[in-house]
Structures are given as C-alpha cells and as structure tokens.
BAFI-3210 file (N, C-alpha, C; in Angstrom, 3 decimals, decimal comma, padded with zeros to 6 digits):
// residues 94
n [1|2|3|4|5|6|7|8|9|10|11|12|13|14|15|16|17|18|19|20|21|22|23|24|25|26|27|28|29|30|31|32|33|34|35|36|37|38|39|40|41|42|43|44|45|46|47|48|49|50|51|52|53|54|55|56|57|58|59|60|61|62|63|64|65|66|67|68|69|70|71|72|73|74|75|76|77|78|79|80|81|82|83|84|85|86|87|88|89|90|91|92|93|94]
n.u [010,416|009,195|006,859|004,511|003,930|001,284|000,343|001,530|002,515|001,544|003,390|005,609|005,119|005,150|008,028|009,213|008,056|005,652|002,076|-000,065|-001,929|-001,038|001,443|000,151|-001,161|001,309|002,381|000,538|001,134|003,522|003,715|001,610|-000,183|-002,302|-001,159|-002,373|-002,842|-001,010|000,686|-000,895|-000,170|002,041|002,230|000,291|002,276|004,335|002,882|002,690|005,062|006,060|003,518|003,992|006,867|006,814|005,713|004,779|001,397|-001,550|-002,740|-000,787|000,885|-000,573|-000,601|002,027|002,070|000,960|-001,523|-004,408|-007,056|-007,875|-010,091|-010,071|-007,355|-007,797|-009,603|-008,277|-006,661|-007,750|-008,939|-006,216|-005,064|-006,653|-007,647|-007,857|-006,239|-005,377|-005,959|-004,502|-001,875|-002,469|-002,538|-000,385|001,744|001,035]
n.v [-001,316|000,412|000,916|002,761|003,259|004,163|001,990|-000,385|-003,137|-003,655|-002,322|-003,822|-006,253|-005,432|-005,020|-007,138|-009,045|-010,038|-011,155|-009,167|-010,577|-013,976|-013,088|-011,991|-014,761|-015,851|-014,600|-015,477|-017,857|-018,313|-016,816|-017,222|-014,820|-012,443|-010,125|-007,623|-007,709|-008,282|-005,999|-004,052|-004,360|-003,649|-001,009|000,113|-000,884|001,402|003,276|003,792|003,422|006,573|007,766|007,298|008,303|010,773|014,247|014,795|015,461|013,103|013,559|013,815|011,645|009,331|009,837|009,375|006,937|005,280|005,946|007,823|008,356|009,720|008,581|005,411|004,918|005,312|003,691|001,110|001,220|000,574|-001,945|-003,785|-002,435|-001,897|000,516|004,314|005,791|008,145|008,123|006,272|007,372|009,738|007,649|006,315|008,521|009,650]
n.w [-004,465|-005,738|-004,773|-004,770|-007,444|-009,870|-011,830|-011,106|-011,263|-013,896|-014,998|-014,297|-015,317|-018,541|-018,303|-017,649|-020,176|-019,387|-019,493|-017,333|-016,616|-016,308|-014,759|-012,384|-011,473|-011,396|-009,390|-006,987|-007,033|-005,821|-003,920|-002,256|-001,256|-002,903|-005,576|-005,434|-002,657|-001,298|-002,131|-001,261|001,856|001,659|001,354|003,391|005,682|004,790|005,267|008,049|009,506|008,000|009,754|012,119|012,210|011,385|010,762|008,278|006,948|006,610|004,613|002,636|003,368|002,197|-000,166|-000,642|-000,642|-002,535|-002,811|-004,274|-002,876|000,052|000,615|000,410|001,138|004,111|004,032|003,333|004,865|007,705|007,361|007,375|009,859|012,141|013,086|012,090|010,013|011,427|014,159|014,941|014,436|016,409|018,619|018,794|018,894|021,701]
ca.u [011,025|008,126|005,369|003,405|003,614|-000,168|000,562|003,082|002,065|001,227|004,904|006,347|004,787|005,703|009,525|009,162|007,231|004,877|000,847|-000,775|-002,750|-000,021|001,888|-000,415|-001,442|002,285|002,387|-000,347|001,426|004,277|003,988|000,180|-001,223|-002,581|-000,360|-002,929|-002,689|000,722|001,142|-001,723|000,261|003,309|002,177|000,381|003,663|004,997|002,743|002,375|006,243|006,027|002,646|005,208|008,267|007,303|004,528|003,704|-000,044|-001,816|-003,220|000,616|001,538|-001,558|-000,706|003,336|002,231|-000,136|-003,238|-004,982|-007,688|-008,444|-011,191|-009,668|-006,670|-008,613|-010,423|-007,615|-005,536|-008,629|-008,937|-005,008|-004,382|-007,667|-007,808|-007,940|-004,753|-005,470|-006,536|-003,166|-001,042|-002,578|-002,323|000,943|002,120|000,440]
ca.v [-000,006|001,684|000,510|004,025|004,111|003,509|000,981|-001,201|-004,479|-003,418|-002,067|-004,838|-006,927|-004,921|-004,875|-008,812|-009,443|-011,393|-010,746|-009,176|-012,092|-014,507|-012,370|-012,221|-016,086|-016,722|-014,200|-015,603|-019,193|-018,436|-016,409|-017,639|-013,798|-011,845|-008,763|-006,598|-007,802|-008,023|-004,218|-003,321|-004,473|-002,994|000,584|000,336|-000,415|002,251|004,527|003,197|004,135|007,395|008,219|007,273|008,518|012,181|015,208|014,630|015,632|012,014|013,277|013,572|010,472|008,363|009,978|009,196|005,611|005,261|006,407|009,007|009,631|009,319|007,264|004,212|005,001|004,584|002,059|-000,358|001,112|000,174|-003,177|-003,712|-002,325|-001,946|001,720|005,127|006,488|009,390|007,650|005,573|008,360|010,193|006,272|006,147|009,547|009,660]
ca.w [-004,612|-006,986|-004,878|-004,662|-008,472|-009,730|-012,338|-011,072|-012,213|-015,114|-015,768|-013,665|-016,085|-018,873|-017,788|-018,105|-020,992|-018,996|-019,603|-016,167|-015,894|-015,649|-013,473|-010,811|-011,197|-010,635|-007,732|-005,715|-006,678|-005,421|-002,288|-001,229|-001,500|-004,391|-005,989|-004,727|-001,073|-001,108|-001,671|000,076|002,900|002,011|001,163|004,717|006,512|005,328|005,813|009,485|009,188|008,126|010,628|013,518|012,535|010,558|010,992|007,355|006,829|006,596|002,974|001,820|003,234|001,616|-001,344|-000,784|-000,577|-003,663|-002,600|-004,717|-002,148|001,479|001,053|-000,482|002,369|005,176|004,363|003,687|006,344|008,725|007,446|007,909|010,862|012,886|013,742|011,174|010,258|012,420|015,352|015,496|014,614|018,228|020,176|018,825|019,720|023,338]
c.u [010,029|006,850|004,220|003,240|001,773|-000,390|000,973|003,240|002,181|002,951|006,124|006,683|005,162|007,198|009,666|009,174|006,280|003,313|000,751|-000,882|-001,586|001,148|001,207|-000,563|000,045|002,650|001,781|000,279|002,390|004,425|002,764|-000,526|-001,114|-001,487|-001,153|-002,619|-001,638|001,361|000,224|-000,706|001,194|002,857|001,573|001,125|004,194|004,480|002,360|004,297|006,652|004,988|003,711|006,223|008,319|005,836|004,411|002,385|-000,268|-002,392|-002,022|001,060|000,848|-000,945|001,155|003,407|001,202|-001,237|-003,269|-005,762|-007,726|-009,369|-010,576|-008,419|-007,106|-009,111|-009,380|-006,241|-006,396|-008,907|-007,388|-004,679|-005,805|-008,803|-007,672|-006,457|-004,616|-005,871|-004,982|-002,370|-001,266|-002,078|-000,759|001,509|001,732|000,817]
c.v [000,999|000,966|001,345|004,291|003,155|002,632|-000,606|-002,677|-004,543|-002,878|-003,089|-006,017|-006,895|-005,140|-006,583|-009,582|-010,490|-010,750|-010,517|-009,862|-013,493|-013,986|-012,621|-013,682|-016,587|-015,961|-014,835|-017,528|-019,370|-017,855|-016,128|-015,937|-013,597|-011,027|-007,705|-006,432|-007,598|-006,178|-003,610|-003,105|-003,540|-001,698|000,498|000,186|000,542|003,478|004,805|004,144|005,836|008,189|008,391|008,508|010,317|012,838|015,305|015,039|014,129|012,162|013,146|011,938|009,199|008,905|009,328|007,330|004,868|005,539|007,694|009,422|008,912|008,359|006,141|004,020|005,049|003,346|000,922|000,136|000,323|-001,043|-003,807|-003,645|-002,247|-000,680|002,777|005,249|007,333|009,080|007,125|005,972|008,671|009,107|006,202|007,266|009,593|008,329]
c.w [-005,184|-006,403|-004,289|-006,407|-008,513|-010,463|-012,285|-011,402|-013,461|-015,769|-015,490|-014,715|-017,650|-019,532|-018,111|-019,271|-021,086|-019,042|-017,886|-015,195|-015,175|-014,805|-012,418|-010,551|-010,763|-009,415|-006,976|-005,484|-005,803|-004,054|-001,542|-001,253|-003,112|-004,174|-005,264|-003,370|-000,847|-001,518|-001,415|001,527|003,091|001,969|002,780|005,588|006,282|005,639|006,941|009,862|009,564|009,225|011,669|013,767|011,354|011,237|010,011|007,693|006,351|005,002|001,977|001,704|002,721|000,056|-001,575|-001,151|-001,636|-003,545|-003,094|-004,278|-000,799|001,518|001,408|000,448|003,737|005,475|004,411|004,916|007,763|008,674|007,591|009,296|012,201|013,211|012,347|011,344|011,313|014,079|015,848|015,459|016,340|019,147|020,223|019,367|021,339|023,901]
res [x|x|x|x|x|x|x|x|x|x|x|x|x|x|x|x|x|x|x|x|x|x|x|x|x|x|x|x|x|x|x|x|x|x|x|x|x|x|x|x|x|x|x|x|x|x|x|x|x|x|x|x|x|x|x|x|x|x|x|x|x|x|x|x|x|x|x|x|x|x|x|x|x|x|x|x|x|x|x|x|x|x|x|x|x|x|x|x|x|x|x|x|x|x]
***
C-alpha cells in the first residue's frame, strides 16, 4: 500500500519492532527475493500501469512510484522491463 514512500522498511520495520536487518533476512527467507527487489518490481508494475493507462508526464509517474530522479527510474525500469519508460509508453501506445 505505501510502496512509493522512501523509507518503507525502515517504518515497516519500525511498525513491528523488528531491527531492518532482520526484517529483510526474514523477507528474502521467506519469499526467495530481497525487500529491495521485491519493490523494485512492484513500483515498476505500477508504473508500467500508469504509462499504459494515463498521460501522466513519466517524471510524475517515477516520482508517484518512489523515484526521486529519472536516473535511478530508468535504469531499473530498463533492467525490469527491457526497454526505457518512454520507449514502451510509444510501443505500447502505437
């Protein structure tokens, strides 16, 4: 539900009263990825999502999905999905 805030582990964790560290060690035990990967993924579905299904500006919707800059949204949208945001927005539209 809160996975554009920029913490979220860290409050997840928090909210628990479980250290970080053992947080993530029992994330990656339990569902074979890291915390990181695992909402890498998800923030790039949805902003695969929103590319599709809005005319958002692609710097809103990196930023709607935790990304504070383009860079760092590209790049793991490009290792994710294959293509730039902006590239698969157009393939997808056309």
């Amino acid at each position: 539900e809160n996975f554009a805030c920029k913490d979220i582990l860290k409050q997840i964790s928090t909210e628990m009263y479980f250290s970080v560290s053992y947080l993530s060690r029992k994330f990656k035990e339990n569902m074979g990825i890291t915390f990181t990967d695992y909402l890498q993924k998800l923030r790039i579905e949805q902003s695969i999502c929103l590319l599709a299904n809005t005319n958002r500006r692609i710097i809103d919707i990196a930023g709607a999905c935790g990304y504070s800059d383009m860079k760092s949204f590209n790049t793991v949208f490009k290792k994710l999905v294959g293509t730039t945001p902006q590239k698969f927005r157009h393939d997808f539209v056309n």
